[in-house]
C-alpha positions in Angstrom: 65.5 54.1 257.1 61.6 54.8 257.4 59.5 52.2 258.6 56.1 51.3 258.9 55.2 49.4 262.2 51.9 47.2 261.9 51.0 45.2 264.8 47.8 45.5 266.9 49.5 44.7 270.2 50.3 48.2 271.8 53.2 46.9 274.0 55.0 45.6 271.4 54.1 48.1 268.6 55.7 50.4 271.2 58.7 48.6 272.5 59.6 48.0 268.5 58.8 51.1 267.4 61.7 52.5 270.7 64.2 50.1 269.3 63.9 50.9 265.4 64.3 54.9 266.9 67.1 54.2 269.0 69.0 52.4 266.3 68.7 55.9 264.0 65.2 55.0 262.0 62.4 57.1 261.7 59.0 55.0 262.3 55.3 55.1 261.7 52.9 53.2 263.3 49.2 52.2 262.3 47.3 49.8 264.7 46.0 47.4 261.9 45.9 46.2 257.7 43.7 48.9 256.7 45.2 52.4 258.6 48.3 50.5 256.8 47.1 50.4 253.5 46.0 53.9 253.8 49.7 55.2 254.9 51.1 53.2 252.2 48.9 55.1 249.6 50.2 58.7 251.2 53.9 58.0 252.0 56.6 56.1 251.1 58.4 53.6 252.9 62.1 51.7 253.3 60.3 49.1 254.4 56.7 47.6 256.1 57.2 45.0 259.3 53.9 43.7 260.2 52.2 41.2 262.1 50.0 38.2 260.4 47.7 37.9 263.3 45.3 41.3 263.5 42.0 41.8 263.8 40.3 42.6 260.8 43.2 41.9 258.2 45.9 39.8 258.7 49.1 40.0 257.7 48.7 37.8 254.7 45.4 39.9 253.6 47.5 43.2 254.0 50.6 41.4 251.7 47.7 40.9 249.2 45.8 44.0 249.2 49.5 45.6 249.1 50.5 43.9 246.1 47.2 44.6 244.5 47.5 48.5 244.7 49.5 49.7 241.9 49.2 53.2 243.5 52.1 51.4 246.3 55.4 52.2 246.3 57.6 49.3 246.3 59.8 48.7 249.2 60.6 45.3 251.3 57.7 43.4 253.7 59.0 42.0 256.9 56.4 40.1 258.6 57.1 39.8 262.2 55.4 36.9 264.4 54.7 34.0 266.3 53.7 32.4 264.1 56.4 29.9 263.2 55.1 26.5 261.4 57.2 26.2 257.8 53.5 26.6 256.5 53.0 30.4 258.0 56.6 31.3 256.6 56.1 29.7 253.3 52.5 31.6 252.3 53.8 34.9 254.1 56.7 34.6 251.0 54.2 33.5 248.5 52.4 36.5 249.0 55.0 38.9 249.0 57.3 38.9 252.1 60.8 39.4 251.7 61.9 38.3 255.3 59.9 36.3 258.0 61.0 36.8 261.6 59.8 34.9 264.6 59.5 37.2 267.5 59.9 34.8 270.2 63.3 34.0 268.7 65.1 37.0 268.5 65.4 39.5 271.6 64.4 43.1 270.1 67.4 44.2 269.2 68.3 41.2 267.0 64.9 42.1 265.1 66.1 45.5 264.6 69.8 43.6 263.2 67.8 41.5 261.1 65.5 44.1 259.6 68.6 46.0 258.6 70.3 42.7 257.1 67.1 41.7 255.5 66.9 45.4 253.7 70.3 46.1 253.1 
């Protein structure tokens, strides 16, 4: 599966990033909303897991810019987060999001389980 990793948080961009490899997917990486945008314009994707809280464009700005773009391939949005009040998950899936996973709930191999169940 190819994924595209958005989360401005280095560490975590790069422990994710490890896991999705490990577990046989090939992954890209862009730092925030708008080097995402422009990757989703040039390639084509299994799937976009992204954070809501970036500078510049959060997650929610990125679901709506994406689904603005008719030049975007479809594929599935995962937003991945801390962000966990009912509220967060509910306007991450009125813009767009097919899954909503809360990072401090799931060790990062259970996110990579769920991506795959949440794709699949």
């Amino acid at each position: 599966m190819k994924i595209l990793l958005v989360d401005d948080d280095a560490f975590l961009r790069d422990m994710y990033a490890t896991k999705f490899t490990e577990s046989g997917d090939v992954v890209e990486i862009a730092h925030d909303g708008a080097q995402a945008l422009s990757m989703l314009t040039e390639q084509t994707f299994d799937v976009v897991v992204m954070d809501m809280v970036m500078p510049g464009m959060s997650g929610l700005e990125l679901l709506t810019a994406i689904h603005s773009n008719t030049s975007i391939k479809k594929c599935k949005y995962i937003v991945l987060s801390n962000q966990g009040e009912q509220t967060d998950i509910q306007a991450a899936v009125d813009a767009g999001a097919d899954g909503y996973i809360i990072k401090a709930d799931s060790i990062p191999s259970e996110v990579v389980a769920k991506v795959h169940s949440i794709v699949t």
